[in-house]
C-alpha positions in Angstrom: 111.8 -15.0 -62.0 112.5 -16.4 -58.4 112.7 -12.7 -57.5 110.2 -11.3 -58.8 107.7 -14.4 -57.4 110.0 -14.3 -54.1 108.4 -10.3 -54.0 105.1 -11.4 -55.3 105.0 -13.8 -51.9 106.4 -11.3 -49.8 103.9 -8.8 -51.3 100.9 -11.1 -50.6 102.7 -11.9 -46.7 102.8 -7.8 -46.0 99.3 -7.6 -47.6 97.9 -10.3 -44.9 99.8 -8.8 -41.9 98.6 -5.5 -43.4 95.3 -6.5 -43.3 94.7 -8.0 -39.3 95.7 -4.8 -37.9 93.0 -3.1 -40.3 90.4 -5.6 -39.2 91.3 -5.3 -35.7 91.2 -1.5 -35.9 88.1 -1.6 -37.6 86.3 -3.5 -35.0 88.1 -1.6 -32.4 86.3 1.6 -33.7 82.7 -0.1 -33.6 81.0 2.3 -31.3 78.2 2.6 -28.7 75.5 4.7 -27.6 73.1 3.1 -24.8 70.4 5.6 -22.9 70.5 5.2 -19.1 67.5 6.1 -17.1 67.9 6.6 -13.0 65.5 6.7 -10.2 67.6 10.0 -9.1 67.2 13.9 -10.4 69.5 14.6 -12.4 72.9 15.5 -10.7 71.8 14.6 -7.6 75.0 13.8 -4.8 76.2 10.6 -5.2 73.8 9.0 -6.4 72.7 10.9 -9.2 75.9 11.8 -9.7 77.4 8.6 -9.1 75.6 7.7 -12.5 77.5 9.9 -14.0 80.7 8.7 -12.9 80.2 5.5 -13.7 78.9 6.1 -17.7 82.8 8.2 -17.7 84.5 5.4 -16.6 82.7 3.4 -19.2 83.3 6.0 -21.8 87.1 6.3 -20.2 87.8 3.1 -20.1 86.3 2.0 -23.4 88.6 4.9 -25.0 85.6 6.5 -26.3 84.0 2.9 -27.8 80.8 3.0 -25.2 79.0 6.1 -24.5 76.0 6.2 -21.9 73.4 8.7 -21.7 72.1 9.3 -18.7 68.9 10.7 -17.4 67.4 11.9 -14.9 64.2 10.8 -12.5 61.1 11.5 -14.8 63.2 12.3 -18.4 62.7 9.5 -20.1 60.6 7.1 -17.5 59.4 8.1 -13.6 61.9 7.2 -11.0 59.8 3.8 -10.2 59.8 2.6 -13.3 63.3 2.1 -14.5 62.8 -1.5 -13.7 60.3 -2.1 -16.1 61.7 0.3 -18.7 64.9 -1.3 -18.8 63.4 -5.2 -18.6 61.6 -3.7 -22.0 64.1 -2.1 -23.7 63.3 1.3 -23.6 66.1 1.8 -22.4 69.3 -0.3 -22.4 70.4 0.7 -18.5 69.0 1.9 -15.7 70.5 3.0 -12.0 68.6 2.4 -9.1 68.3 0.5 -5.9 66.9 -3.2 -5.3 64.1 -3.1 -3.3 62.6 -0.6 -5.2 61.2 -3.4 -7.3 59.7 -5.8 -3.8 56.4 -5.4 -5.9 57.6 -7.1 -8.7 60.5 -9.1 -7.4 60.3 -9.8 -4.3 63.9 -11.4 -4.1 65.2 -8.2 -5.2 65.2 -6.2 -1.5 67.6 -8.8 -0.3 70.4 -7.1 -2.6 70.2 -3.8 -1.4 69.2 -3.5 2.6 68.2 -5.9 5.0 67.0 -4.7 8.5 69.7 -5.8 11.0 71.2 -7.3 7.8 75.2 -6.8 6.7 77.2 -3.6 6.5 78.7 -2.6 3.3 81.5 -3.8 3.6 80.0 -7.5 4.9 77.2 -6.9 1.7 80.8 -6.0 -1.0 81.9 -9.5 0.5 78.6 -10.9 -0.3 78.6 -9.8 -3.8 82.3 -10.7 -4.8 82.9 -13.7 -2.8 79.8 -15.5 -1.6 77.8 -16.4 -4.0 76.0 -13.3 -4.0 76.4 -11.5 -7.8 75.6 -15.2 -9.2 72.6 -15.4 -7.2 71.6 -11.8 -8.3 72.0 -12.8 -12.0 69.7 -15.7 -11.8 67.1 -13.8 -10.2 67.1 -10.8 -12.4 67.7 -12.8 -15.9 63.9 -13.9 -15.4 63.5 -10.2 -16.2 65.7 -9.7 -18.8 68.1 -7.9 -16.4 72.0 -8.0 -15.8 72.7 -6.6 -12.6 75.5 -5.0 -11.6 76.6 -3.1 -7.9 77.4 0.4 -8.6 77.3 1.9 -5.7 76.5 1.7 -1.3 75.4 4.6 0.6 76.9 3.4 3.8 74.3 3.1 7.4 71.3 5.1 6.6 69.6 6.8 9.2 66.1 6.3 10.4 64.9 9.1 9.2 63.0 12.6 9.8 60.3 13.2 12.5 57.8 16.1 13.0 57.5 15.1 16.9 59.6 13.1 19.2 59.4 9.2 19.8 59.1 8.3 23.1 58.1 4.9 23.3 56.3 2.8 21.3 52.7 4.3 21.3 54.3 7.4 20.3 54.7 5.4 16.5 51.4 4.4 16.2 49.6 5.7 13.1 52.4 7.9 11.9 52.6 8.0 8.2 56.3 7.3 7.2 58.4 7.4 3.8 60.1 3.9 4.0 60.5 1.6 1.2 61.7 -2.2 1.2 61.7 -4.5 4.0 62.3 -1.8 6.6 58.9 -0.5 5.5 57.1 -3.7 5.9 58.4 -4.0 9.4 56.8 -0.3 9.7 53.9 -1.4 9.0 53.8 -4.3 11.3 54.1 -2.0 14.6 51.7 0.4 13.6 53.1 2.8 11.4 51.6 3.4 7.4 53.9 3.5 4.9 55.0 4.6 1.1 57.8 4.3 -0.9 58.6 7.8 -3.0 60.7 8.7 -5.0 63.3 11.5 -3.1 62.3 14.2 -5.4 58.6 14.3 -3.5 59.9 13.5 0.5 60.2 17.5 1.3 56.5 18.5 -0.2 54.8 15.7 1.5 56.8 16.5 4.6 55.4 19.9 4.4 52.3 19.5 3.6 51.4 17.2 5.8 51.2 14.1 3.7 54.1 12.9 6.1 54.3 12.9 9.9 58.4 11.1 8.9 60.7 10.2 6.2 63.8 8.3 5.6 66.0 9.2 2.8 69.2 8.1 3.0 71.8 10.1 5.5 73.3 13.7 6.3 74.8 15.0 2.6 71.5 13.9 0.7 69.3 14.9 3.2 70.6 18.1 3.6 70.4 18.6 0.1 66.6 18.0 -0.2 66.4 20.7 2.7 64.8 17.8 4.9 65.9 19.4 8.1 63.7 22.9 7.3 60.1 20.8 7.8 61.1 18.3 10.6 62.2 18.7 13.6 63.8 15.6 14.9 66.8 13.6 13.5 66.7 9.7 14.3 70.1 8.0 13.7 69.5 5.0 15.1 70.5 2.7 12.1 68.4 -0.3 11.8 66.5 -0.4 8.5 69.4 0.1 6.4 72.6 -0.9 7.3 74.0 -0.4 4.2 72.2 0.1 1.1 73.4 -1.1 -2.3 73.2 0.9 -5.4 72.7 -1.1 -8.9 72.4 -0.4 -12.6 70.7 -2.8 -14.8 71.6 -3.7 -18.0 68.5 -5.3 -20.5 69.9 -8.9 -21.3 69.5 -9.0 -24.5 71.9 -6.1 -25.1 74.3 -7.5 -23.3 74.7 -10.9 -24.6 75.1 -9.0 -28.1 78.0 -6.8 -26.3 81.5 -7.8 -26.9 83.4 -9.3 -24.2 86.0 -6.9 -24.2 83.1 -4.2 -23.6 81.7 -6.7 -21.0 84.6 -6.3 -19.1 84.9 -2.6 -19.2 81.4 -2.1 -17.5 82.2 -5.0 -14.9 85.4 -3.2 -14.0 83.4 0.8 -14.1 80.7 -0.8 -11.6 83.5 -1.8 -9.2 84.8 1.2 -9.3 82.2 3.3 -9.1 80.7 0.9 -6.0 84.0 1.8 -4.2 83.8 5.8 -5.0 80.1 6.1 -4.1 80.9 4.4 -1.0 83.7 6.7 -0.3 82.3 10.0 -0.9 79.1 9.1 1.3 81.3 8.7 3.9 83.4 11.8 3.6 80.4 14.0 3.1 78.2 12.4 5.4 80.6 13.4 8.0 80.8 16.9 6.9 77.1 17.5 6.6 76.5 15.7 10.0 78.5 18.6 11.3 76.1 21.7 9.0 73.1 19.8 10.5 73.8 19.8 14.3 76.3 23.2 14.3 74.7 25.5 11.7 71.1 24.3 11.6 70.8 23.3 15.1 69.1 19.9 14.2 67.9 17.7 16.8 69.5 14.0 16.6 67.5 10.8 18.6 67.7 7.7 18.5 64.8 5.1 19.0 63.7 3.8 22.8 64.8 0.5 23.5 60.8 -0.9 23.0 60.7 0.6 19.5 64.1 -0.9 19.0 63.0 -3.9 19.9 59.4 -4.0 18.5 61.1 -2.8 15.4 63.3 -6.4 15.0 61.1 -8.3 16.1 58.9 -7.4 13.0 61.7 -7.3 10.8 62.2 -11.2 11.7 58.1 -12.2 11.0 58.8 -10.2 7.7 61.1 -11.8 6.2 60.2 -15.1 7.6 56.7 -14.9 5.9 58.3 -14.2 2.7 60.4 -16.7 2.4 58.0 -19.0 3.1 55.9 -17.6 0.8 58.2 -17.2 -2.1 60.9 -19.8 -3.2 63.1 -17.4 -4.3 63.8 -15.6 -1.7 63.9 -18.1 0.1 67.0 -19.5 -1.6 68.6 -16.2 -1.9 68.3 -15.3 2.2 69.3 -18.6 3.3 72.2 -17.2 1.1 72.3 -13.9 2.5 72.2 -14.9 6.4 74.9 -17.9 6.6 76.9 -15.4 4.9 76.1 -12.7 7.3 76.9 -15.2 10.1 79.7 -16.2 8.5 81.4 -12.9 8.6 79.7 -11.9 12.7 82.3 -12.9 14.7 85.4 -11.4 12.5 83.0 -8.0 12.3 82.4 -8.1 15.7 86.0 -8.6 17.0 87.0 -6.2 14.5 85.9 -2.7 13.6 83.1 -3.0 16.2 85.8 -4.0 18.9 88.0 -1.2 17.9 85.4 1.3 17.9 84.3 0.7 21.3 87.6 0.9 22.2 88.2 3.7 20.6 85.1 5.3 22.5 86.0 3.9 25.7 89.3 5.4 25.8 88.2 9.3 24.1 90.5 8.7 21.8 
């Protein structure tokens, strides 16, 4: 009898430990499927495509427990309104850019580029270490948005021009593609500008719609054809030093995620930030080369008036707004004693060694 209840124990103890693995499998196996809509065609470079590496790393990482969808630029919602798509729940992530959404959020453009703002790696510092990502959070949970760096296109340049820019009158009543707070300076020396989404820059460049465009540098450009309807390539990089990449995740779905889940998308956006980064810069340097050798494009770079004219606005920009608005006034005061925080190292750093570098033709 003490056997037999000595089994019946044991038999109830295997049972239990039995049963937590079972449980544990079970919820290891829940599964799933979110939609994710981009302000991108579909497979575009790097950033289109950077979508796409980012839901595999989810999937990858998740061994198979999260899928993402994505789609492309008009799909599911137009480029310009992933914002608002995601905010709603049509869809449960989107992958865009910050100051896409200045019209709704003003904050938001302080996130992605700042004129004669950080570099990517000064705006990656930002993010991780200075208060940056919590900042981001607060402002975007008033939306029903998580948001998450995904991505950095690296110095953009300043874009296509149909005729050369020899001083400042030469920019006077030029219609320009230039979106966030770049664009806003534009405006303030003379210039008219739009935001559009990329699929639209080469058709309003040839039409006429556009005298200029920016887009974002060399391998994208190039891949929009940019270079066959103007004439002129301006490098000099003011309006977008570095321009972060997001995607958004609706808040609601997120707070129902499971932590280990949360965890595997925090980890995919850092990766994919770093990758995207990466591959701009390799390709960049590569189509730089197909542009100038093979194409026989033209690269300027702005006169020292435009130049000038050009921060000069940028300042009265971004002063007005955050006087205007509270929020981005907390999140700048953020932004710039970081940036000056990290001047001095940046400046007797890589900028040191490449002037070096350049001074010695090495």
């Amino acid at each position: 009898m003490q056997r037999r209840q000595f089994l019946k124990t044991a038999g109830f103890g295997a049972a239990g430990v039995a049963a937590a693995p079972f449980v544990a499998t079970a919820h290891a196996q829940e599964t799933y499927t979110w939609d994710m809509v981009t302000s991108w065609p579909k497979n575009f470079p790097a950033l289109g495509t950077g979508a796409n590496d980012f839901a595999r790393r989810v999937e990858e990482l998740s061994n198979g427990r999260m899928r993402i969808r994505v789609h492309g630029a008009g799909e599911l919602v137009p480029a310009l309104e992933v914002f608002d798509a995601v905010a709603a729940g049509t869809a449960e992530m989107g992958h865009s850019t910050p100051y896409y959404w200045r019209g709704k959020v003003a904050a938001s453009q302080f996130f992605s580029a700042v004129p004669f703002g950080m570099t990517t790696t000064e705006m990656n510092a930002w993010i991780y270490h200075g208060g940056g990502q919590e900042l981001w959070d607060e402002v975007y949970a008033n939306h029903n948005l998580k948001p998450f760096a995904v991505g950095n296109t690296g110095p953009q340049m300043a874009g296509w021009f149909k005729k050369e820019i020899n001083s400042l009158a030469d920019m006077q009543g030029l219609r320009l593609r230039l979106p966030g707070l770049a664009g806003e300076a534009m405006n303030a020396i003379g210039v008219s500008t739009v935001n559009l989404p990329g699929s639209e820059i080469f058709t309003s460049l040839q039409t006429g719609v556009l005298d200029a465009a920016d887009w974002v540098g060399p391998y994208n450009d190039m891949a929009f054809g940019l270079h066959q309807v103007a004439d002129y390539y301006y490098t000099s990089v003011w309006n977008e030093p570095c321009a972060l990449v997001e995607t958004m995740i609706n808040l609601d779905v997120w707070n129902e995620l499971p932590e280990d889940l949360q965890a595997v998308i925090r980890e995919a956006a850092r990766a994919s930030n770093l990758a995207m980064f990466t591959e701009f810069a390799f390709h960049n340097a590569q189509a730089l080369e197909t542009l100038v050798d093979e194409h026989g494009v033209q690269l300027r770079t702005f006169p020292d008036d435009v130049m000038q004219a050009l921060f000069e606005a940028s300042q009265q920009v971004i002063q007005t707004q955050t006087e205007n608005d509270e929020e981005s006034r907390r999140v700048y005061e953020s932004y710039s004693s970081f940036q000056q925080l990290m001047r001095p190292f940046s400046d007797i750093g890589e900028y040191a060694y490449f002037k070096g570098r350049d001074a010695i033709g090495a």
